[in-house]
N, C-alpha and C positions, 0 to 999 in steps of 0.2 A: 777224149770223150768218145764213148762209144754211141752208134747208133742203134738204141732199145727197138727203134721200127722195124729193124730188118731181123730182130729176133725170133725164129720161128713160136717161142711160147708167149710173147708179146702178140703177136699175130693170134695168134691161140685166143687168147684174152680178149682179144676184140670181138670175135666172132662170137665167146660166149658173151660179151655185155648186149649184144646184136638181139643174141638168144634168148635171152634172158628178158630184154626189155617188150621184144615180140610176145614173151608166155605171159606177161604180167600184165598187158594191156586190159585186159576184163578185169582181172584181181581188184575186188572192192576193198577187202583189206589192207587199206591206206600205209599201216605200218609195217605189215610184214612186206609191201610192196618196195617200200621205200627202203627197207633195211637189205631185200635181198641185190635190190638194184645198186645200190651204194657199195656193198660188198665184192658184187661184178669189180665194180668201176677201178675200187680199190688194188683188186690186182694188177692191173694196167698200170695204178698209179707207182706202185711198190718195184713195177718192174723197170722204169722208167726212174725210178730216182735212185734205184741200185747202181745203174745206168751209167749213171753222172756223178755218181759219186767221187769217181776218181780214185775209189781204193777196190783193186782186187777184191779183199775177202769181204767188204761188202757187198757190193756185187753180184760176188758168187751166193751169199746169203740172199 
């Protein structure tokens, strides 16, 4: 298993979800709020289940 935390674009990702949730605090537009912050998140998640997968070429995908 590899460790997705110590991945420099995994780290990347976090700081934009950081980003992200900072610029949207005011944003009354409830859904575009909520679609853009779920999207952050999702890279984080996608890179961390690449991760674990335990196969090379998904991973690298």
């Amino acid at each position: 298993m590899r460790n997705f935390e110590e991945l420099r674009v995994w780290q990347d990702a976090r700081l934009l979800v950081n980003d992200i949730y900072k610029m949207t605090e005011a944003c009354k537009d409830y859904g575009f709020k909520d679609q853009i912050q779920r999207a952050a998140v999702s890279i984080m998640n996608n890179i961390a289940e690449g991760s674990e997968s335990g196969s090379d070429p998904l991973f690298i995908r």
